[in-house]
C-alpha positions in Angstrom: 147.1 90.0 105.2 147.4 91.5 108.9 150.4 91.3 110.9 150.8 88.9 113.5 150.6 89.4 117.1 154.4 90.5 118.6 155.4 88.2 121.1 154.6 89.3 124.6 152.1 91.7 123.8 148.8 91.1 125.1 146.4 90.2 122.8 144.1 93.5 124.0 146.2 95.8 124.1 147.3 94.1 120.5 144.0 95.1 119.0 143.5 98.3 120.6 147.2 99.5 119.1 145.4 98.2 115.8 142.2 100.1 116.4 145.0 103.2 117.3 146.5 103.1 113.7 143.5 102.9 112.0 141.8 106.1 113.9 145.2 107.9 112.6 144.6 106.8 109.2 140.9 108.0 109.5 140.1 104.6 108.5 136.4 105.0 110.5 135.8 108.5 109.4 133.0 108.7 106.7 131.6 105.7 108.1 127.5 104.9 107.2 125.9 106.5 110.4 128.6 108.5 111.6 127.5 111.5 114.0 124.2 109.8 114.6 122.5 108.4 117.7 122.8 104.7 118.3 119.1 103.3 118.5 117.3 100.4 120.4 120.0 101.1 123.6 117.6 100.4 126.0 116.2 97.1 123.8 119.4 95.4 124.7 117.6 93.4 127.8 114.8 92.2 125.1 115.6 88.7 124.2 114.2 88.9 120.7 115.8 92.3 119.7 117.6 90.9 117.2 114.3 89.6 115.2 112.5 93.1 115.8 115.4 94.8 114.6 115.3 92.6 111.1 111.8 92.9 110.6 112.0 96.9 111.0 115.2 97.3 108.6 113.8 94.5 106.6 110.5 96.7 106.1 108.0 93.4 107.4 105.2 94.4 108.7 103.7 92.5 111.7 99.9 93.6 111.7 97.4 91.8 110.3 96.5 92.9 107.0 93.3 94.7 107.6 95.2 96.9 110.1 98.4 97.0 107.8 96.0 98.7 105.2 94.5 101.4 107.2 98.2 102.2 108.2 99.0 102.9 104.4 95.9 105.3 104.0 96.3 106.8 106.6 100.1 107.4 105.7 99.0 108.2 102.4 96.8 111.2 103.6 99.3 112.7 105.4 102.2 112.3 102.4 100.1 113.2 99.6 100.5 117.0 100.3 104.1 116.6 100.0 103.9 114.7 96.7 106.0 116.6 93.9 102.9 116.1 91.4 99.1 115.3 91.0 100.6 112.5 88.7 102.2 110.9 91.4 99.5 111.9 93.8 97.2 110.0 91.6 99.2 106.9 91.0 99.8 106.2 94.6 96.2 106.3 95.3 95.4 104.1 92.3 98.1 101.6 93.9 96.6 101.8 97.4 93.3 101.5 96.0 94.0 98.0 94.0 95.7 96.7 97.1 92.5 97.7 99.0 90.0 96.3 96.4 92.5 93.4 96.7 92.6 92.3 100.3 88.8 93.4 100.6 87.6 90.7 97.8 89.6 88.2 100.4 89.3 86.8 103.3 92.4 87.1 105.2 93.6 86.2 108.7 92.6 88.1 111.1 90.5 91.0 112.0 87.6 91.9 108.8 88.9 94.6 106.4 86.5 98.1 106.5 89.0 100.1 104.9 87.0 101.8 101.8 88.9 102.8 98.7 90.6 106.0 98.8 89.0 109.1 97.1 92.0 110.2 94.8 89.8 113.9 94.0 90.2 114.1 98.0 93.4 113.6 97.6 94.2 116.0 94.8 92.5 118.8 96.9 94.8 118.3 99.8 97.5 117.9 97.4 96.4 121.5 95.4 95.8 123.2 99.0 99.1 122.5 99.8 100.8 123.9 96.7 98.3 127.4 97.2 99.3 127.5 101.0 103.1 127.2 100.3 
């Protein structure tokens, strides 16, 4: 339970000898995000921060799904150099590729999906380059 606020002591400067102690204690060091930059400082004036901020930590995408889809190949080409095997190389392209197939056999809101299945060998190569040039 906390203590109670001593009689004629402001309720500020109450919290702030509270805050004080604490500090001392090293009560905020280790904290998640300690040492990093504070983001989305200049969103403060937007009055739907709040939602934009969920939806980014939440990982919810906004785009319709045809553009959605050409963000994850695209993503995909440029990551699968970095990928620790051809195993994993070749499973995230089968997984891209069935969501592709996927949205393509449906019609979904918005915008026509043109995004063709990815070429996993195409994929591999970059994948192989990388390992040679490295």
């Amino acid at each position: 339970m906390t203590e109670r606020k001593p009689a004629g002591m402001t309720f500020d400067s109450w919290v702030d000898a509270q805050i004080e102690r604490a500090r001392r204690r090293g009560d905020f060091d280790e904290l998640p995000g300690h040492g990093e930059p504070l983001t989305d400082l200049d969103a403060a004036d937007d009055p739907a921060w709040w939602g934009k901020q969920l939806l980014r930590r939440e990982g919810v995408s906004v785009l319709p799904p045809a553009l959605e889809i050409r963000r994850k190949a695209e993503s995909l080409r440029e990551a699968a150099p970095s990928f620790r095997s051809e195993a994993d190389v070749r499973m995230a392209a089968e997984l891209l590729n069935a969501e592709i197939r996927r949205l393509n056999s449906h019609s979904p809101g918005g915008p026509a999906t043109t995004q063709a299945p990815l070429d996993p060998e195409a994929l591999m190569q970059a994948w192989r380059d990388a390992r040679e040039d490295g």
